[in-house]
N, C-alpha and C positions, 0 to 999 in steps of 0.2 A: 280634341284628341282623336276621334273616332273620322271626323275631316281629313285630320294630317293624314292617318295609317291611310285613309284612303287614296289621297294624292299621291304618297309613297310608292303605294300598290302598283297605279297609275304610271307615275314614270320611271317603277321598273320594269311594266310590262313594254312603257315606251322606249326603252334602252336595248330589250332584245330584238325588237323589230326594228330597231334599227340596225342592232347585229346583225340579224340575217339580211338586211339588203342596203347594207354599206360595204365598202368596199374595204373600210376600216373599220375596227371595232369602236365600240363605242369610248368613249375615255369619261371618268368619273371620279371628283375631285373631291374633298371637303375640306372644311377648315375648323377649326375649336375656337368661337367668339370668347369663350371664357379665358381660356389661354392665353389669346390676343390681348385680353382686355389688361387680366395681372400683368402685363409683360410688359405696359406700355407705364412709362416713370412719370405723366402727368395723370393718370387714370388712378393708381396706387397713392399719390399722393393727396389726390383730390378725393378719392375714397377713406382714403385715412383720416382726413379732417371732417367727412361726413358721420362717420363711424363717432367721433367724438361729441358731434354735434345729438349723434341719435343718442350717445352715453346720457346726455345731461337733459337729453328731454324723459328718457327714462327714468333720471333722480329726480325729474319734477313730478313725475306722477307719483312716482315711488312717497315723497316726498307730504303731497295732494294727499295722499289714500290713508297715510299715518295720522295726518291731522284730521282726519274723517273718522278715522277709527276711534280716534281719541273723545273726539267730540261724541260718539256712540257712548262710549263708557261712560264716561260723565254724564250723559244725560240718564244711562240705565242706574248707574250709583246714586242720584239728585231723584228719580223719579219720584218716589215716595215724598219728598220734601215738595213738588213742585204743585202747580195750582195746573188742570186742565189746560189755561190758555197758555200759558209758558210754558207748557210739556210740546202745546202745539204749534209753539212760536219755534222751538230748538228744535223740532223736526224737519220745520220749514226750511233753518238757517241749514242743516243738512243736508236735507237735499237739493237746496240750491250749489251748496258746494257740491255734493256728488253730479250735478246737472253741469258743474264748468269743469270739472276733470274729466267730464266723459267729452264733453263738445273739447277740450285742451289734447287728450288723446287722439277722435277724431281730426281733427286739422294735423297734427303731427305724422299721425302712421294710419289714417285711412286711405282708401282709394283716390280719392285726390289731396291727401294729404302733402306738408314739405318732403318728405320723406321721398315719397314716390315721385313729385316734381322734380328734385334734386337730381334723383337719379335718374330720371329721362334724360336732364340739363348735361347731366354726368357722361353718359354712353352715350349718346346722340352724333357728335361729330365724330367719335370713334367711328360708330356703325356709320354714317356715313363715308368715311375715309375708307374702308373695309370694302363696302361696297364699291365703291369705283374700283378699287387696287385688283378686287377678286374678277369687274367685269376688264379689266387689261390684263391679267395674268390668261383668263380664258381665251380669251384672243388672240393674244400671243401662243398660248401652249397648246390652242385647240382643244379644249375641252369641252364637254358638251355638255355636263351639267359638274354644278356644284353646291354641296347641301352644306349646313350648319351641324357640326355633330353633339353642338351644345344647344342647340333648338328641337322644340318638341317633333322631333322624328325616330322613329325606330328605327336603329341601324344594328342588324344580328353581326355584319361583319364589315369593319373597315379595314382594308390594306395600310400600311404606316405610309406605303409609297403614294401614294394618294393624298395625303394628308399636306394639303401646300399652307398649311397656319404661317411656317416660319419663312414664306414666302413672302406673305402680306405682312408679317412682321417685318420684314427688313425691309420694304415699300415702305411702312410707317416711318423709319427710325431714319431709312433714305432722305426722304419729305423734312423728315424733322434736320438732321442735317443739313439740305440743302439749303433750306432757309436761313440755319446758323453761319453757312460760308460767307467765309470774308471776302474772297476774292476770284478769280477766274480761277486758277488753278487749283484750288478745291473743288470748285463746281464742277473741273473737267473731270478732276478722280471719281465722283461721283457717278457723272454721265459713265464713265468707260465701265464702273464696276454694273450701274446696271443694264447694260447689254453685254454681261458677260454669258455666258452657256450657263446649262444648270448644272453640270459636272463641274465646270468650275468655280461655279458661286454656292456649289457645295465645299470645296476644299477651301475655298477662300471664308466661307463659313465656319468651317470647323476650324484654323486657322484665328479666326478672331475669336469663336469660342473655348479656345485653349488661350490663347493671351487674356480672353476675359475671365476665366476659373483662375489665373495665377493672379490677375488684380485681386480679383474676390478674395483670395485666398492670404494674399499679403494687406489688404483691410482686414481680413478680421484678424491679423493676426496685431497688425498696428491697433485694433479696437481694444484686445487681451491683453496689451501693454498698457494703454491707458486705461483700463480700466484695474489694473492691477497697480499702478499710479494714485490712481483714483482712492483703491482702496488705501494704499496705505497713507495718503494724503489724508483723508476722512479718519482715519485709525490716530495719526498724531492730533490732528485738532480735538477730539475726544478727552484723549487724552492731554492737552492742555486747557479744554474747557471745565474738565475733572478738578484740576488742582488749581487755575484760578476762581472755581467755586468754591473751594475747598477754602481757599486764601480768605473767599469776601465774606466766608460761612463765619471764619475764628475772627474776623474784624468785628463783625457786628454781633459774637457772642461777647467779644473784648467790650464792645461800646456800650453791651445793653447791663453786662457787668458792673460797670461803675457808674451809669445812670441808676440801677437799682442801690448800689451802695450810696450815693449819696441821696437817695430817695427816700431809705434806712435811716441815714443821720438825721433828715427833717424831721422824721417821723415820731423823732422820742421825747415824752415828755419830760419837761422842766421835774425838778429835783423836789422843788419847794421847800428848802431850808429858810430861805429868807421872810418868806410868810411867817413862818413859826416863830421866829423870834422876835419878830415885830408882835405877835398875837402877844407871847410872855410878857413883849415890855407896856406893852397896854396894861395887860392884866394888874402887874405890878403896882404902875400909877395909879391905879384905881385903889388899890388895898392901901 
């Protein structure tokens, strides 16, 4: 940190002395890499499945550390019961677990962990795509320096006029276009919008950024129908899973009904009148 403010210092001292003995002033550009980065639809997307990926290493440890706790209690509720060497065998088994959640952490979100691989794998071609874009815009536009205003430097004041982010934005999405053309005449639209001026690749900007706010705008609005679709979709099925439960609840109170009644009629004893009078007519013979 205390490097950067220094080179900062540095070439802003290098920037007036060049004021005073240029003929032109100095010109001083920056860009926002974090802005760049959300703005680009393979970055966000490929972040998004990262982010998912960090979710569920999260619930592993989360996961790891319950079952560690648990095995703590148990061994402190068991202590009293247990013999020395099996108080010292469960502590072992313990902290061999607590020894592979912490090594399962490190490898996931330490210093060279996935985590932090990924995301080098992540932003890498970006930032190098960035960087070439930022050394042709300077060339083209004459600039003479240009900083990162999302990298560790201290900047007390930037002009918005400066700020060429959406410059190298549309170099990226250029690139990415150009490659998607089918045919020559795409590729010529291409060419001609970039050597347009930058007055007019400002209006021609603002221009696709109003047709792109009225898409955005007619998605979500197509989003709020289907999901209002959605719900009441979800709202009948409910309600017909309600009364075919309902349906399968009085069949099988109907079924279990007359399995029990005739459960009932097995169950009753014989009358034994017939005993009885066989006993009498014995008795009789006998007298």
């Amino acid at each position: 940190m205390k490097t950067t403010k220094l080179l900062f210092s540095a070439l802003v001292l290098l920037c007036f002395s060049f004021s005073a003995n240029a003929q032109r002033g100095v010109r001083i550009g920056y860009i926002d890499m974090e802005y760049i980065l959300e703005s680009v639809p393979e970055y966000t997307e490929a972040a998004t499945q990262l982010e998912g990926k960090v979710q569920r290493w999260k619930q592993d440890i989360d996961k790891k550390q319950k079952a560690i706790d648990q095995m703590k209690l148990d061994l402190s509720n068991e202590r009293v019961l247990l013999t020395k060497e099996l108080i010292e065998e469960r502590e072992e088994e313990i902290k061999i677990e607590e020894d592979e959640m912490l090594q399962y952490q490190q490898d996931r979100f330490g210093p060279n962990g996935d985590l932090m691989i990924q995301r080098r794998q992540l932003v890498q071609p970006i930032q190098d795509q960035v960087f070439n874009i930022v050394q042709e815009i300077a060339e083209a536009k004459k600039y003479d320096f240009i900083f990162d205003k999302s990298a560790d430097v201290v900047m007390l004041f930037a002009a918005e006029r400066n700020d060429i982010s959406d410059q190298v934005l549309r170099s990226i999405n250029r690139a990415a276009k150009r490659t998607e053309a089918t045919n020559k005449k795409e590729k010529r639209e291409i060419e001609v919008r970039d050597n347009l001026s930058m007055e007019e690749d400002k209006e021609v900007t603002e221009r696709e950024k109003a047709l792109e706010d009225k898409k955005n705008d007619r998605e979500k609005m197509m989003e709020e129908r289907q999901r209002v679709r959605d719900s009441i979709r979800a709202a009948k099925k409910a309600e017909f899973d309600a009364r075919r439960q309902k349906l399968l609840d009085e069949r099988q109170r109907r079924k279990d009904s007359i399995l029990n009644a005739r459960n009932n009629k097995n169950d009753i004893p014989p009358t034994g009148d017939g005993d009885g009078k066989e006993e009498e007519e014995d008795d009789g013979g006998g007298n």
